[in-house]
N, C-alpha and C positions, 0 to 999 in steps of 0.2 A: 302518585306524587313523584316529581322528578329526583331527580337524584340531587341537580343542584341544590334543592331546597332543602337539603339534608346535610350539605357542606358548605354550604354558605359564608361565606363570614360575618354578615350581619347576625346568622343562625350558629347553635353551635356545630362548630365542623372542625376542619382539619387545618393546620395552622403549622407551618416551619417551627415556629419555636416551641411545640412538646412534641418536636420530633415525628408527625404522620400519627398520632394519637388523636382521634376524636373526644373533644370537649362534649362531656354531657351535657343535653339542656337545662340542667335544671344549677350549672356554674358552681361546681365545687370547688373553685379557687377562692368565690365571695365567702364560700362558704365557712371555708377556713377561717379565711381572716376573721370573718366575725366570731369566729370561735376562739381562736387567738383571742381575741382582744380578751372579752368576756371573760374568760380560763383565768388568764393573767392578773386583769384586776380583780374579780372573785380572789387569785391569790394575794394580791398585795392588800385586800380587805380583810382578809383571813389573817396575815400576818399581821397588820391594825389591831386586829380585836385582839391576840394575843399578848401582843403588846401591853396593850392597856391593864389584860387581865391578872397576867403575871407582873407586872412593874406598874401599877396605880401612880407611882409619885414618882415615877423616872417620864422624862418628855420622851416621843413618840422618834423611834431612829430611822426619823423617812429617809437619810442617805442609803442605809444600808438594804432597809425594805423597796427602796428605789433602783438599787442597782440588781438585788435577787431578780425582783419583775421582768427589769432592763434584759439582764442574761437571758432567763429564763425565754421570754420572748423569743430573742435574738439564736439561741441555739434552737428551739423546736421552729421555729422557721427554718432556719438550716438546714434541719432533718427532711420538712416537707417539701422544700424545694428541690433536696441530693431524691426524696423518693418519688418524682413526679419525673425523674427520669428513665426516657422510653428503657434502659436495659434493667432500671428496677423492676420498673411495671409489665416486663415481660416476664417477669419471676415468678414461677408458682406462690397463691398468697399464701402457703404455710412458712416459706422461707422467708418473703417478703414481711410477712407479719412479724416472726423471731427476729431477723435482722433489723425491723425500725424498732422494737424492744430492747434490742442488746443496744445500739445507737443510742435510745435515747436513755437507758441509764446508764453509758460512757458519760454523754453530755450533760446528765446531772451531775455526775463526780466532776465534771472540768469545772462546772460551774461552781459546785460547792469549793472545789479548792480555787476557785480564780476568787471567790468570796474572802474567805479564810486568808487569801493571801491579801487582797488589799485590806482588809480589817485587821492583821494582824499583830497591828500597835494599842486596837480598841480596846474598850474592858470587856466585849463579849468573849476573848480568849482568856482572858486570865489567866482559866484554869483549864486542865484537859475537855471535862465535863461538856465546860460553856463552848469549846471549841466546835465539838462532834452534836452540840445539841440540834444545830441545823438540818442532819442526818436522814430522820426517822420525816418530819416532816417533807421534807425535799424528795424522799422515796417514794413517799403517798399519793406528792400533787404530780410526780412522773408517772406513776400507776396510769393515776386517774386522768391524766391526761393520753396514755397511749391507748386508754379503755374507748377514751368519745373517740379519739383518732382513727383506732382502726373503724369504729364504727362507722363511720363517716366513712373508710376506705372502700367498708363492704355495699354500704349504700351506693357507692360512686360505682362499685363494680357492677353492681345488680339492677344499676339504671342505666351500664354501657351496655351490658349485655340484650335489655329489652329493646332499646335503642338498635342496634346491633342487629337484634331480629327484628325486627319495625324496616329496618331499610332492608334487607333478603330479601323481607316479604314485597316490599314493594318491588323490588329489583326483578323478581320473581313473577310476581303479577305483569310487571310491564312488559314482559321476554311473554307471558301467555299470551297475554292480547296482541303483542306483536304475531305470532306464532295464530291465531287464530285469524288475524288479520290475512295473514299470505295467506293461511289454508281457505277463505274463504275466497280470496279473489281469486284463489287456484283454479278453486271448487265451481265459480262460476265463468269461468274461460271453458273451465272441459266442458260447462254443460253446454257452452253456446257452442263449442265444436261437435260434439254429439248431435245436439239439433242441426247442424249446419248439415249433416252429415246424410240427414235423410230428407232435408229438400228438394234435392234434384229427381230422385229415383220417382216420389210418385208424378210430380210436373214431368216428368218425361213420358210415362204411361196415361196419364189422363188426355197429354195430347194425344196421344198415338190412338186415343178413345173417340177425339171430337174429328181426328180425319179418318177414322172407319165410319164415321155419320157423315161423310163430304156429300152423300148423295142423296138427303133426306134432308132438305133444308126444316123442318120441323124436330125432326132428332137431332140435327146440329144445333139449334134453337137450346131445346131440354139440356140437351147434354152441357154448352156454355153457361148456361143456368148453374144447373147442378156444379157443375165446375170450380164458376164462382161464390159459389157457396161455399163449397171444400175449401179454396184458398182462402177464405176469409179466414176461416177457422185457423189453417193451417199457419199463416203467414202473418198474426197479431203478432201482438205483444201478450206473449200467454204468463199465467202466475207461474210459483215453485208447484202448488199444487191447486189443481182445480177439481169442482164434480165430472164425475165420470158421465155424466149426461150430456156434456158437450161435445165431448168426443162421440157418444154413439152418434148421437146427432150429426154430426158433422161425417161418420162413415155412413150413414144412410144414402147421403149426396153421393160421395167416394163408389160406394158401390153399384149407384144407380149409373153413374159414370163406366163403370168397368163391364156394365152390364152393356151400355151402346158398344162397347170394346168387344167383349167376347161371344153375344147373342144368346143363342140356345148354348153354349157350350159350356156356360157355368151356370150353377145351380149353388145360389148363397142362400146362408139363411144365420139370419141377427135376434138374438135373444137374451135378453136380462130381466131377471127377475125385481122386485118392488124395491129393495135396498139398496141394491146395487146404482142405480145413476146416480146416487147422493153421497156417494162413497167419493173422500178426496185421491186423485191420483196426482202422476207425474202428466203432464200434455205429453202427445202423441204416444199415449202407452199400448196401444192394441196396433196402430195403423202402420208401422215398419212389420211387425207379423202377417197380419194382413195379406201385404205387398208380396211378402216371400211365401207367402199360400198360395197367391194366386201365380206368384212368376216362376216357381220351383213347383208347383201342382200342374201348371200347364204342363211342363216340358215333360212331368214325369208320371202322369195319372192318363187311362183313358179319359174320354171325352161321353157325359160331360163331367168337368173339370166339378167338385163337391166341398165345398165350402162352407162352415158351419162354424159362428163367433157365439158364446155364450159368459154370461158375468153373471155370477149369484154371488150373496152373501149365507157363512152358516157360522155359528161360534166366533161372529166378531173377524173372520179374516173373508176378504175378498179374494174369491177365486175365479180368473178371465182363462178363456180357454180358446183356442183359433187351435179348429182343427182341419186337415186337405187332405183331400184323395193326392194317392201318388208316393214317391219315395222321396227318402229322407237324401238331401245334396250332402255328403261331407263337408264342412266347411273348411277353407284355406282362408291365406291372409289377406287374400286379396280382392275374393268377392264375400254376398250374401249368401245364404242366412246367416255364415258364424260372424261376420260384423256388425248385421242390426242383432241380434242376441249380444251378443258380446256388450257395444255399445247400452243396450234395452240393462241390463245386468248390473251396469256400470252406474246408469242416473238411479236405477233402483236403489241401489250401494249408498249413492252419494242421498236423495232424495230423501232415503226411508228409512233404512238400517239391514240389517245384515239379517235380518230375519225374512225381508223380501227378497222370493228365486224367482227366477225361470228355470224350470226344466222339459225336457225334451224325453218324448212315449212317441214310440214306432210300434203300431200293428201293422205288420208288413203281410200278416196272413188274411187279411178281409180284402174283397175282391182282388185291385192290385195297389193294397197298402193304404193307408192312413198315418197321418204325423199329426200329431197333438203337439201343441206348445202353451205348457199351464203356467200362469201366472199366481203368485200368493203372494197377498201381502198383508197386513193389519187394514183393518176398516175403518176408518174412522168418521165414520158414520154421523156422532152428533157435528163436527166440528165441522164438515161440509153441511147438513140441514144451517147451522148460525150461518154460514156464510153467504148460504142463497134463499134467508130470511125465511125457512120455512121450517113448522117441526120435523122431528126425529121420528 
């Protein structure tokens, strides 16, 4: 809900004349009044029937019982109007309550003696008695009037206060969604920087795959094939997360490519067990490893170059493993592997949650070396089978 629609002034809201005080919805000004009115005549009905009761054969002294009403009205308006000011209503209501009680039986005594004093030719004075008999009653209909008053006061308080937390929360809620907003459009700029980031690296090796075939017009043939297969994959419009069986698929091509590239000199081998290709991942989540097996395994493994990609599922988490003969490159800031890891670490973060790693195992003691780079992440297995309409 907006904010306007909370201070409206068609709505109750905020208004120069109670001073930057929000008007509850539910108008305790009507409220009053109608309570005023009500109080007052219940009181001048009340002083009727006494009347009658006590003086049977005297006529009915509606001047007098007309002017008590009159005051009476007229000072407890006065009262609510001096206490619907903002520096009252800032006042803790223990003080605020004592102060409109001490007020309003000031303004009964003015009123009893502003009575007493224009009556004071009547036979209601005659005698002491008859003077002060106004007294006891006049103190009861103040009681009982500052009793509904505050009541009404604490109701006004305890539906400004709901009110009050009714707009935080909204105020609250629209700063979230705002905030989820940015984080989302954040969240989807880095991913297309991420992906942008490992486009060129393998189109630059897959060419360099189709001119070591320049002289095999039938291996160039395969290899543009296979080629275009991989960029289809690669170069869609891919989901947040898809089954992992498109990607193998799609490094089948990839490496059938790398194979016109490197000949005899690599020795790959692609293995997933029955769970695993129905498992949802992030797209391109094996093929930047991959690349840095085979472009960091050349440079640093005898020949031939040993390449081994394996995805199983066990206890519900998917575990993908790319592992290369050769040494581990330190990573800097400026090339790979520590920026496809890095970047790979980062969509996992953003993608999955923080329970999915990459980590990095060096056997540098089996022939000359091995680097493993293992992937974990939660499986989630049925939600990929719904999505490519087959059981779990």
């Amino acid at each position: 809900m907006p904010l306007s629609a909370l201070t409206s002034p068609e709505q109750p809201g905020v208004t120069a004349a109670d001073g930057g005080r929000r008007r509850p919805g539910w108008r305790r000004e009507r409220i009053v009044w109608v309570f005023q009115v009500l109080f007052w005549l219940a009181v001048g009905a009340t002083l009727c029937g006494f009347s009658v009761a006590l003086r049977p054969d005297e006529p009915l002294p509606w001047g007098a019982i007309g002017l008590r009403v009159v005051t009476g009205f007229a000072v407890t308006s006065l009262i609510d109007t001096l206490f619907r000011l903002p520096a009252l209503r800032a006042l803790p209501r223990s003080q605020r309550w004592t102060l409109l009680v001490i007020v309003a039986v000031l303004g009964m005594a003015m009123s009893l003696a502003t009575t007493l004093l224009l009556l004071r030719e009547g036979p209601m004075i005659q005698q002491t008695g008859k003077a002060l008999a106004p007294f006891a009653p006049r103190l009861v209909a103040t009681l009982m009037w500052c009793a509904i008053y505050l009541g009404i006061d604490l109701l006004d308080d305890i539906h400004e206060s709901e009110m009050q937390f009714v707009q935080a929360a909204a105020t609250a809620t629209a700063a979230e969604n705002r905030a989820i907003q940015a984080e989302s459009l954040a969240r989807q700029h880095e991913l297309r920087q991420l992906q942008e980031q490992m486009n060129p690296h393998f189109l630059f090796n897959a060419l360099n795959a189709v001119v070591a075939s320049k002289n095999d017009p039938a291996a160039v043939e395969q290899v543009t094939q296979d080629l275009s297969e991989y960029l289809r994959f690669a170069l869609r419009e891919a989901d947040t997360l898809e089954p992992l069986s498109r990607e193998l698929y799609a490094l089948e091509k990839y490496l059938a490519v790398q194979q016109r590239r490197f000949g005899d000199n690599l020795v790959c081998r692609l293995n997933a067990d029955r769970v695993a290709p129905r498992v949802l991942v992030p797209p391109m989540l094996i093929q930047p490893l991959l690349e840095n097996a085979l472009h960091y395994g050349a440079q640093t493994s005898s020949m031939p170059l040993k390449v081994n990609v394996r995805a199983s599922v066990k206890d519900d988490w998917l575990e993908v493993v790319v592992a290369n003969s050769g040494q581990w490159v330190a990573p800097d800031a400026t090339r790979s592997p520590g920026t496809g890891i890095r970047s790979l670490r980062r969509r996992l973060e953003l993608l999955i949650d923080a329970t999915a790693t990459v980590d990095v195992q060096l056997d540098p003691d089996l022939d000359d070396g091995w680097v493993r780079i293992v992937i974990r992440m939660p499986a989630n297995v049925r939600a990929a089978a719904d999505r490519a309409g087959e059981p779990a």
